[in-house]
C-alpha positions in Angstrom: -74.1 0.4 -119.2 -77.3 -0.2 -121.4 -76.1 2.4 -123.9 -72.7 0.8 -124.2 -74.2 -2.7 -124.8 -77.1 -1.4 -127.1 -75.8 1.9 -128.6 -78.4 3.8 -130.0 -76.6 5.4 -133.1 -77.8 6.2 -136.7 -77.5 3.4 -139.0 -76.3 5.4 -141.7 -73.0 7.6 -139.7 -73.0 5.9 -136.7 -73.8 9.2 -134.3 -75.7 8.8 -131.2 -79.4 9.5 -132.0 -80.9 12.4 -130.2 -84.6 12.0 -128.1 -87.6 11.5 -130.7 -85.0 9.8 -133.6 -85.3 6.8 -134.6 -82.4 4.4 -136.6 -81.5 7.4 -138.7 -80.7 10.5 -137.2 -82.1 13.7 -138.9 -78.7 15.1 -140.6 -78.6 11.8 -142.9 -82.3 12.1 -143.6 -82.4 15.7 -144.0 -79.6 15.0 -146.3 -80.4 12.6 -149.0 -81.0 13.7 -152.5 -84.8 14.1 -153.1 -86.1 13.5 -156.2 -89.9 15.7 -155.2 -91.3 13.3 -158.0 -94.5 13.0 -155.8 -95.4 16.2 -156.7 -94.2 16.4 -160.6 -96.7 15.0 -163.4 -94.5 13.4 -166.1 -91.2 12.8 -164.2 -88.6 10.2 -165.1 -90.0 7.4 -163.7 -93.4 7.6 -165.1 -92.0 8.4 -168.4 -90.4 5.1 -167.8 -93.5 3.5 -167.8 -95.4 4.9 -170.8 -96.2 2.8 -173.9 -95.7 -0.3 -171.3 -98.6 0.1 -168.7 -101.5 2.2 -167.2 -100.3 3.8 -164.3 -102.1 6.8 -162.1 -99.1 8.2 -160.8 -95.5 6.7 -160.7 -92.6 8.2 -158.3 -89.4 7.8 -156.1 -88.4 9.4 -153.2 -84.8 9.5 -153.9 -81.7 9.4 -155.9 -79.3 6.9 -155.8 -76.0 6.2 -157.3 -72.7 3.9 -156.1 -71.4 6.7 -154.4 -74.5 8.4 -152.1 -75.7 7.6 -148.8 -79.4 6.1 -150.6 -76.7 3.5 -152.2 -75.4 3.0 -148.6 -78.9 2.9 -146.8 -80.4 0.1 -149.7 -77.4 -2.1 -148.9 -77.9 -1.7 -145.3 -82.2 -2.3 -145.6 -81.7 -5.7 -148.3 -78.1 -7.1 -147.4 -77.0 -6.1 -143.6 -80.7 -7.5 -141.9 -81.5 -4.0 -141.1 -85.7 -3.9 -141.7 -86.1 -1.2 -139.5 -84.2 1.2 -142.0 -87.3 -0.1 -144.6 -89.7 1.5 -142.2 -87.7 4.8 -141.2 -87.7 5.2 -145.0 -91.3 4.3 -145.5 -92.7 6.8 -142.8 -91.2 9.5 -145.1 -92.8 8.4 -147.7 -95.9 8.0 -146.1 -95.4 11.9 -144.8 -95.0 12.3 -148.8 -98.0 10.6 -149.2 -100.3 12.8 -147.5 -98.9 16.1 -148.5 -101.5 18.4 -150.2 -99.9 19.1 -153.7 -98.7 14.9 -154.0 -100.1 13.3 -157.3 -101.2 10.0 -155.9 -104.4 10.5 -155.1 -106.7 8.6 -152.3 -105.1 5.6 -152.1 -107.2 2.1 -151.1 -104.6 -0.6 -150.6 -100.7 -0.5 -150.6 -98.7 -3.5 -151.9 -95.7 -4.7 -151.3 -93.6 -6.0 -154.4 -93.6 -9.6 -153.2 -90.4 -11.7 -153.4 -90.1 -15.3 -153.5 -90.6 -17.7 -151.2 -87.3 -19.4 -151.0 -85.2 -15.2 -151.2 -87.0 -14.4 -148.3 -86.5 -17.6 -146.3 -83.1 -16.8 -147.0 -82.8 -13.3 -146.8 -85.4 -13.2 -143.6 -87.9 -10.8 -144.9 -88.8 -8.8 -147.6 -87.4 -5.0 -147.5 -90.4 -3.2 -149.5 -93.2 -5.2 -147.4 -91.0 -3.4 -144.1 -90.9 -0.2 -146.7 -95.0 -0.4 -146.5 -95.2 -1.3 -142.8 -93.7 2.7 -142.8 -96.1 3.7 -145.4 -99.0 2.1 -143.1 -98.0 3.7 -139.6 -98.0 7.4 -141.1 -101.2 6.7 -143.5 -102.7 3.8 -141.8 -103.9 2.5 -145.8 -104.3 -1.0 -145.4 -101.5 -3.5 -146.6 -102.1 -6.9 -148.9 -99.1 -8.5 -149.0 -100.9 -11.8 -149.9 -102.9 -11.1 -153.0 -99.6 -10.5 -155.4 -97.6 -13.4 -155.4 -94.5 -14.0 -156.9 -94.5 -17.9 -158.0 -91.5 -17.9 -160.2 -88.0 -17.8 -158.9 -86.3 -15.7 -161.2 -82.6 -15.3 -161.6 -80.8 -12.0 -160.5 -81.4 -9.0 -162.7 -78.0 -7.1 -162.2 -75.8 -8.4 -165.3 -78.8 -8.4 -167.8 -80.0 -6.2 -170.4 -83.4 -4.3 -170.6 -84.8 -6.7 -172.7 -83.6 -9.8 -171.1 -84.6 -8.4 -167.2 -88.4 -7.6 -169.2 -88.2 -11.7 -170.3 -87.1 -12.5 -166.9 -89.7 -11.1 -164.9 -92.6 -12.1 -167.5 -95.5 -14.2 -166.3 -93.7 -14.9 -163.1 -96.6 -12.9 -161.1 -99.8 -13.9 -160.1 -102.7 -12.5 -158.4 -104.7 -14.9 -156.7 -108.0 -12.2 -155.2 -109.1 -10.2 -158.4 -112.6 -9.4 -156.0 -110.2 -7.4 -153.3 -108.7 -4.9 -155.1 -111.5 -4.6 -158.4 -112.2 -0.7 -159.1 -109.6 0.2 -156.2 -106.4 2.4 -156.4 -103.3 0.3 -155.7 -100.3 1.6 -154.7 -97.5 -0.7 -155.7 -94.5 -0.5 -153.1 -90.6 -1.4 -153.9 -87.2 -0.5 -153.1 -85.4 0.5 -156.0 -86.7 1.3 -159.6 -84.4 0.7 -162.6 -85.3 -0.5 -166.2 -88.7 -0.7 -164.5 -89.2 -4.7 -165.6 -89.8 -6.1 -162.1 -92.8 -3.4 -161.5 -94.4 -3.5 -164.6 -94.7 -7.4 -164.7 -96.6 -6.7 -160.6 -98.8 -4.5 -162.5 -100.1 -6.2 -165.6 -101.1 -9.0 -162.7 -102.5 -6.6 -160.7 -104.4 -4.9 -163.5 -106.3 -8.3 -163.9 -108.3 -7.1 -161.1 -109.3 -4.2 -163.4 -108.1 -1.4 -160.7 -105.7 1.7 -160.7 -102.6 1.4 -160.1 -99.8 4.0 -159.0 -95.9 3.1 -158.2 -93.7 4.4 -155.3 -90.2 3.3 -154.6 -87.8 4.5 -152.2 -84.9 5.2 -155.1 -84.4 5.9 -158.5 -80.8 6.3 -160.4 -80.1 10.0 -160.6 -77.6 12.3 -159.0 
């Protein structure tokens, strides 16, 4: 009767999960397109970065497009109030983390790309600080979701330019503890990386604190 009322399926195909799986079951997860970025110096997304900011290492665990199931799983994480796909996501990433050949390095804090105040009142919490929470229980690096703040309430980035999402984003971070993260390596935490404006705004504020910084997100456009 408890499993008709609370059916434990896969959020992704709606299967019954198996003992030892949680809210995806292993066929979806073994199935979405990897991108092995953790382990490749120079890849597309920290080419995407160069000439722009001083990055360690920058990587995405995925590929995404309007058609795959990363697409599906993003929508699920940020629009259907499904956090707990943030941290199924983020332990793999954390298992990334801490394999032998990965780029990143030793690690000293992981940060959350913070959102607004009044988006995650409305939205009920922010998907890359559940993306870290992931990160954190496979790695157990400490989390600052506090230092980084986002004061500005910028207007959605979907319908704009590159140029006009690298205004939009401008100035609208601030870092209010330079002393916490000063000579440490950061690694900045988000969802999705596009034209790369929202992350490179988090770390010129970051940088303030004259630290490292590195980049992981769960997705990056690609087949």
């Amino acid at each position: 009767m408890l499993s008709i009322a609370y059916p434990n399926n896969c959020k992704l195909c709606r299967q019954s999960l198996f003992e030892k799986e949680e809210t995806l079951c292993s066929a979806c997860l073994e199935g979405l397109p990897a991108t092995n970025y953790s382990i490749l110096k120079d890849n597309p997304v920290q080419q995407l970065f160069w000439g722009r900011c001083e990055l360690e290492h920058a990587a995405a665990m995925y590929f995404i497009n309007k058609h795959n199931k990363v697409h599906d799983l993003i929508h699920l994480l940020k629009y259907r109030d499904k956090p707990a796909v943030g941290e199924r996501l983020g332990r793999r990433l954390g298992n990334t983390l801490i394999e032998p050949n990965s780029l990143f390095g030793q690690i000293d804090f992981l940060v959350p790309v913070p959102l607004h105040w009044k988006k995650e009142k409305t939205r009920g919490y922010n998907q890359s600080y559940h993306i870290t929470l992931g990160i954190n229980e496979i790695t157990n690096i400490a989390i600052d979701h506090t230092s980084l703040e986002r004061r500005v309430e910028n207007i959605s980035q979907t319908k704009k330019g590159k140029y006009e999402r690298w205004e939009n984003v401008e100035e609208i971070f601030v870092l209010n503890n330079t002393a916490q993260f000063k000579n440490k390596h950061i690694l900045l935490i988000d969802d999705v990386v596009t034209t790369g404006a929202t992350l490179e705004a988090c770390v010129h504020a970051l940088k303030k604190a004259d630290c490292k910084v590195s980049i992981f997100t769960l997705a990056t456009a690609g087949a």
